[in-house]
N, C-alpha and C positions, 0 to 999 in steps of 0.2 A: 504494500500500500504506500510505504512511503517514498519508495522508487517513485511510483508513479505519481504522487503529489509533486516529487521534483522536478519531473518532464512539464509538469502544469508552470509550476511558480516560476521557472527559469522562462518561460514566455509571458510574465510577468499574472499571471492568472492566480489572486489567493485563493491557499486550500485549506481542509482543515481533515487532518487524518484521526479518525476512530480508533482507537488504542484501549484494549481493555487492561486492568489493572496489574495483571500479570508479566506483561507484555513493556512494560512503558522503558526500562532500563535498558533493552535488547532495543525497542526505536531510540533511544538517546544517541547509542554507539553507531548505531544506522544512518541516522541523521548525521550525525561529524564526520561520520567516512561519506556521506553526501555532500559534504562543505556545505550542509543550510543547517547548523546546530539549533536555528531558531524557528522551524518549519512549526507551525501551530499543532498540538495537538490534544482532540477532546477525550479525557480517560472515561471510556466506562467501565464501571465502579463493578470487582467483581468477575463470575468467571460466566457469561450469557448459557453457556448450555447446560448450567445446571440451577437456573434460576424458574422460577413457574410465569406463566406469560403476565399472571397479572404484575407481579415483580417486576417483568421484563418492560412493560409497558408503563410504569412507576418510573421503574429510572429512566429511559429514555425519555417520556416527559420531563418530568421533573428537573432533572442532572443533565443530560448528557445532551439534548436540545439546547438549552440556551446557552454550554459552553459551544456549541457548533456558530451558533448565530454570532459570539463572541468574537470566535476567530477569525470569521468571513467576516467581520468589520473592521477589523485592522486591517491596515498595509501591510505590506509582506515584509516581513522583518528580517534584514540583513543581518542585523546587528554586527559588532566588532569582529573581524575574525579572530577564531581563537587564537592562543598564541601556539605556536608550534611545540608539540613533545618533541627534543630532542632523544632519538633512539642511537644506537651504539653504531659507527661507524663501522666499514671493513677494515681492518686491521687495528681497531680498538681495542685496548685491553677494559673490559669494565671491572675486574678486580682482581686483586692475588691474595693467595689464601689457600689454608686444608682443602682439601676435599670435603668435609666436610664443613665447613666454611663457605665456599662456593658454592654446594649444593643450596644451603640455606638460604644464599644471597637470591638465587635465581627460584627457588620455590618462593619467596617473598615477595618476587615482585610476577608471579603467575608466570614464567619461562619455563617452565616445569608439569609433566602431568601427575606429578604426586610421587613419582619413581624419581632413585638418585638417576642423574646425567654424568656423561662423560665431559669433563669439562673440555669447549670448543677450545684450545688453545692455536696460534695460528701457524705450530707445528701439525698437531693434527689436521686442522684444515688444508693445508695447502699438502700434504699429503692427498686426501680428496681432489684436492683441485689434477693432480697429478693424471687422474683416470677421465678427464675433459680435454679435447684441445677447443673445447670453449672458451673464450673471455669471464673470468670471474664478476667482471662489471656488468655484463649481459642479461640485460632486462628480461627474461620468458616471460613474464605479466604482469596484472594487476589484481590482487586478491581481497574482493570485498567480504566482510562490511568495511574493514579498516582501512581498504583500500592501496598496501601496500603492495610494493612490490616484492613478486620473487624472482631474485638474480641468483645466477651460479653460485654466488658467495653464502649467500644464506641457505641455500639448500645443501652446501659440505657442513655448513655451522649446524643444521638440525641432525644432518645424518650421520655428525661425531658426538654428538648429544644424547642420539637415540639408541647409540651401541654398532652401526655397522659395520662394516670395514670398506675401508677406503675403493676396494674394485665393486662396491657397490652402486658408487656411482652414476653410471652413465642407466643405472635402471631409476634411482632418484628424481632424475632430469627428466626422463621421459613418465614418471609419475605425476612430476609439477606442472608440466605441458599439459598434462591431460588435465589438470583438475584446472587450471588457467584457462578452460576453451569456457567458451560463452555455454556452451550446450550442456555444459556439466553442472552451471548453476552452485560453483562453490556454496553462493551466498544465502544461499539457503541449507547450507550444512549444518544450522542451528535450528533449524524448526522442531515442532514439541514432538514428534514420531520419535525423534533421538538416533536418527539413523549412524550407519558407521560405514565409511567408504573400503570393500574390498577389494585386494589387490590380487589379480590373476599372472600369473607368469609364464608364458609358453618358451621353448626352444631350447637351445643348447646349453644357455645360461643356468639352466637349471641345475643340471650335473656339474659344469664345470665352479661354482659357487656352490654350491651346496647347499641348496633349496630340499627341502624334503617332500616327496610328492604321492608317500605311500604313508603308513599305519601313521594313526597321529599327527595326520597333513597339518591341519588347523589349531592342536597343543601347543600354545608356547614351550621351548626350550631348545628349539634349531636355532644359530643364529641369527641366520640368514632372514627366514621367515618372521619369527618374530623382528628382529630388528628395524628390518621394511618395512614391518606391517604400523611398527612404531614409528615410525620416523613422520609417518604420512598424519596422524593425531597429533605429535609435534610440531607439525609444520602448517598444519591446520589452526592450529592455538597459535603460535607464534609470528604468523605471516599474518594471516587470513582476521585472528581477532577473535576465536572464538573458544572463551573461557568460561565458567559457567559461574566464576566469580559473582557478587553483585554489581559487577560494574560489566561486567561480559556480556557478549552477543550470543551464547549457547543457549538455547530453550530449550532442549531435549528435555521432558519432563520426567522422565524417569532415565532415559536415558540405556547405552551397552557400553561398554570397553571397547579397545582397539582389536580388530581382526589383523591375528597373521596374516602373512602375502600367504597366498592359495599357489602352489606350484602344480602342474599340469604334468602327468605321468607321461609322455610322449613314447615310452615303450611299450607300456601297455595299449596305447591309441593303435601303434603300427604292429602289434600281434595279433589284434584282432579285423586288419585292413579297415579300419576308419581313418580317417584326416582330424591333426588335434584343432584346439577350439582357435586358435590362431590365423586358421585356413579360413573357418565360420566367419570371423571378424575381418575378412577382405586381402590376410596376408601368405605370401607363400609358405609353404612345408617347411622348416628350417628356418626359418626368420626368428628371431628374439623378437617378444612382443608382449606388450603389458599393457591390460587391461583393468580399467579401473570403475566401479559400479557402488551406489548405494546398496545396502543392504540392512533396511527396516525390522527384519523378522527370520526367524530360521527355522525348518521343520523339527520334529522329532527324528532319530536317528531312524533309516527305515530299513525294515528286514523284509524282504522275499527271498522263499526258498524254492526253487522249483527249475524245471530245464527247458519252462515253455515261458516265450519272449511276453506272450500277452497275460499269461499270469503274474509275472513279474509288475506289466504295468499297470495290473488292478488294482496291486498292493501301493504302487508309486502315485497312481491316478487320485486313489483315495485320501492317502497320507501325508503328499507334498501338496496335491491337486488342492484338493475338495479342502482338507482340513487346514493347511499351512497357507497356500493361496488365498483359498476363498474367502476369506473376512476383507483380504488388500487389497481383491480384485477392485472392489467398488470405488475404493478411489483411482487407482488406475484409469478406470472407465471415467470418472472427472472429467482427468487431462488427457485423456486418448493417447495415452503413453504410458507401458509400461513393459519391464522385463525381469522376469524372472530366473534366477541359475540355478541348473538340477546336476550336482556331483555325483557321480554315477561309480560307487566301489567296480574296480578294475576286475570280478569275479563276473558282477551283476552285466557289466558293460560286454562280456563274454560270450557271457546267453543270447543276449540282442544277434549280436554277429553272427556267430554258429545258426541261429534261427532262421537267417537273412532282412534282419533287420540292421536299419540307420539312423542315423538321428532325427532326418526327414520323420522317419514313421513314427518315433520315440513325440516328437511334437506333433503331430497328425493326429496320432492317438488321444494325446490328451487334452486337443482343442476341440476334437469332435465326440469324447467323455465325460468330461468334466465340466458339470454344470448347474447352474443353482437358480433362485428362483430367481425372478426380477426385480419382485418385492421384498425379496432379500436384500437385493443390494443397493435397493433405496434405499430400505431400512438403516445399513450399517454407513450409507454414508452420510445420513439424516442426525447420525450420530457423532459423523466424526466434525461436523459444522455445516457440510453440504447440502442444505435445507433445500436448496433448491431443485438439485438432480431428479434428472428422469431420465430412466434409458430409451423411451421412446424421444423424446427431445430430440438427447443426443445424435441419435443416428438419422434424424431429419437435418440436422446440423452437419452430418457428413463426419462427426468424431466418432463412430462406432457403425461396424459392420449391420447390412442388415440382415443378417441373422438374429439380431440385435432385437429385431422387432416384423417375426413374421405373425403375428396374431397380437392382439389388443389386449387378450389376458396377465392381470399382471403375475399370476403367478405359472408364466410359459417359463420353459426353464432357457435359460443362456448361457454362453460359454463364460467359464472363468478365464479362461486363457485367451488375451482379444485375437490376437495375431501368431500362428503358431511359427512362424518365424522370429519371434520377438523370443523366444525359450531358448535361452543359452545352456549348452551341455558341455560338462568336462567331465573325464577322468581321473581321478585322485583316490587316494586314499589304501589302507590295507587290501593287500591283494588277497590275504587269507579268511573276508569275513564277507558276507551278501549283506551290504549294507550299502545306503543312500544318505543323498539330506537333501535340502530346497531352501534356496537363498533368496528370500524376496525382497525385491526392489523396491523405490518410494519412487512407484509414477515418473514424470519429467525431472526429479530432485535425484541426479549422480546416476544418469543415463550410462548404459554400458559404453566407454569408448576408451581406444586403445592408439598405442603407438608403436613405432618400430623402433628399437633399443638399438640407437649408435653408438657405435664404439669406438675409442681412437684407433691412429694408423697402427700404432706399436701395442696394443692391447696383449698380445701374445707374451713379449718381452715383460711388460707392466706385472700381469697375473704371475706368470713365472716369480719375479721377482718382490714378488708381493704373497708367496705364501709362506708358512711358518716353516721355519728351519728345525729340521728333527736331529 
């Protein structure tokens, strides 16, 4: 909302943005990373979807009405600019001290997700900087709400922070890229769902670094995995602005922790003649390539036993589908965008193949299975603030297939899954157990998108001489 109030005020038009009570410290930080820190705004008092109408109808008379009429009668107010926070320079030292001393300094002033750091010293860093033949000064974006920048510099200062190692790099870069694309919507990494951005990793990278792509894929305790998985919550807080501080931009209301990077088994892809999820995502067989996706919700662990493809996907239809999906699907249906990730144990992925099935079928299946009422998913997104929503609407609107709406009954049933194209499939995990999961998306908020992992000229030389001497 208050995006949009600024496209107004900057052509000189006052606005006055609706901000419920909850909400007003996350617009303050929104608004200064807008440079309009004085944009009017009306608090309504409280949390509206759990107020009764006559309530609802009380305060907006009463309250929240004539601070509107207030604000649309001022001028738009420039007021002073603020004065600038001076933030730490490249090659700044902002303090020396224990380690334990440092820690403290930078958990104090929220540099920190609660875990010690490695302190950035600009030994370490520029070690990092080692595995770029980037410019350290080098702008890749601008990351709102705070509206900083991230440069090469500061993406080795998070990634010696967060525990990597320095040939971690050149997958860093192309994590920040991604999360820097308009399409990805960093700036909503703070909404109250509490989403957490998962990180996929395909190709060579895997083995040669030491990603782990089998039993205990998503346990913290590889370095590799977790350390990436961290870096990218680091960099999210510290770039981007989003702390859940009282002065932070983080809404997540409940909120998850950071997700490991997901490494992608590429052996077991090419034993059972599939193509990994890298090929899915537009890029060749062998290409390094990372993937980067909101992930709102996660199924129950899933077991099928059995040597036939389509029993296996009644157990997956159900459990990732029907019960893991389907409360999300209705928002998805919203914003006519949504995707979902289904991690397929390297056993399970087996049967598929041997059966003659592919992933085509694996998404076929469960778009033309898996489906729920309509008035279902009014219902659940009636709840989530979408007072408005209609799937007959939507698909007069052209945002929803019409499948969508082949009869007027509201409780026809519809696909949870809009587009079975839109169903990302990988490979991971223990080869020894018939087990799944299902990773669901938040709608248009941290869109699947990925990049191709460059690497310097001497990368060969660099990694040699970059692993531990036994």
């Amino acid at each position: 909302m208050l995006r949009a109030s600024a496209a107004v005020e900057r052509v000189g038009v006052p606005t006055v943005s609706i901000i419920s009570s909850g909400f007003l410290k996350q617009a303050a930080v929104v608004a200064r990373g807008l440079g309009l820190p004085e944009m009017a705004i009306a608090e309504f008092p409280g949390v509206p979807m759990t107020q009764s109408k006559e309530e609802l109808r009380r305060q907006v008379v009463e309250l929240l009405l004539p601070r509107v009429i207030e604000g649309l009668s001022k001028p738009i107010q420039r007021g002073e600019p603020e004065r600038e926070v001076l933030l730490p320079q490249p090659e700044e030292a902002v303090m020396s001290g224990t380690l334990d001393e440092i820690n403290d300094y930078f958990h104090e002033r929220d540099w920190s997700d609660g875990l010690p750091i490695v302190p950035p010293t600009q030994e370490r860093v520029h070690r990092f900087l080692q595995f770029t033949e980037r410019d350290p000064r080098e702008v890749i974006g601008v990351c709102p709400p705070a509206n900083r920048e991230a440069t090469v510099w500061n993406v080795a200062v998070n990634g010696v922070m967060a525990g990597c190692r320095p040939e971690y790099m050149p997958i860093l870069l192309a994590i920040v890229e991604i999360i820097c694309t308009p399409e990805y919507k960093i700036e909503d990494a703070g909404s109250t769902p509490g989403w957490e951005s998962l990180i996929t990793l395909s190709g060579p990278l895997v083995k040669a670094l030491g990603f782990n792509a089998g039993q205990g894929v998503m346990r913290t305790g590889k370095q590799a995995n977790t350390s990436v998985g961290r870096f990218l919550r680091l960099f999210i807080r510290n770039v981007a602005g989003f702390t859940h501080a009282p002065e932070g931009a983080d809404k997540g209301s409940i909120g998850q922790s950071f997700l490991v990077a997901m490494a992608e088994n590429e052996d077991a892809v090419a034993d059972i003649g599939w193509q990994p999820y890298s090929v899915d995502r537009g890029f060749k067989a062998g290409d390094n390539v990372v993937t980067v996706q909101s992930v709102v919700a996660i199924s129950a662990p899933t077991y099928s036993g059995t040597e036939s493809a389509e029993e296996h996907m009644k157990i997956i239809a159900d459990v990732i589908g029907e019960r893991a999906c389907g409360y999300w699907t209705a928002i998805g249906m919203v914003y006519a965008n949504w995707h979902p990730l289904i991690v397929l144990g390297p056993s399970i992925a087996k049967v598929f193949a041997k059966d003659g099935w592919n992933k085509d079928d694996i998404r076929r299946y469960l778009y033309e299975h898996v489906k729920m009422p309509a008035s279902r998913a009014e219902h659940y997104a009636w709840h989530c603030g979408q007072t408005g929503f209609r799937v007959t609407e939507a698909v007069k609107l052209g945002l929803l297939p019409h499948a969508y709406h082949e009869s007027d009954d509201p409780d026809r049933l519809i696909p949870v899954f809009q587009r079975p194209e839109w169903i990302g499939i990988v490979i991971a995990g223990d080869w020894g157990r018939n087990q799944s999961k299902g990773y669901v998306c938040n709608h248009v908020q941290g869109v699947p998108t990925s990049r191709k992992i460059v690497l310097p000229g001497n990368w060969d030389a660099l990694l040699a001489a970059s692993r531990p001497k036994s």
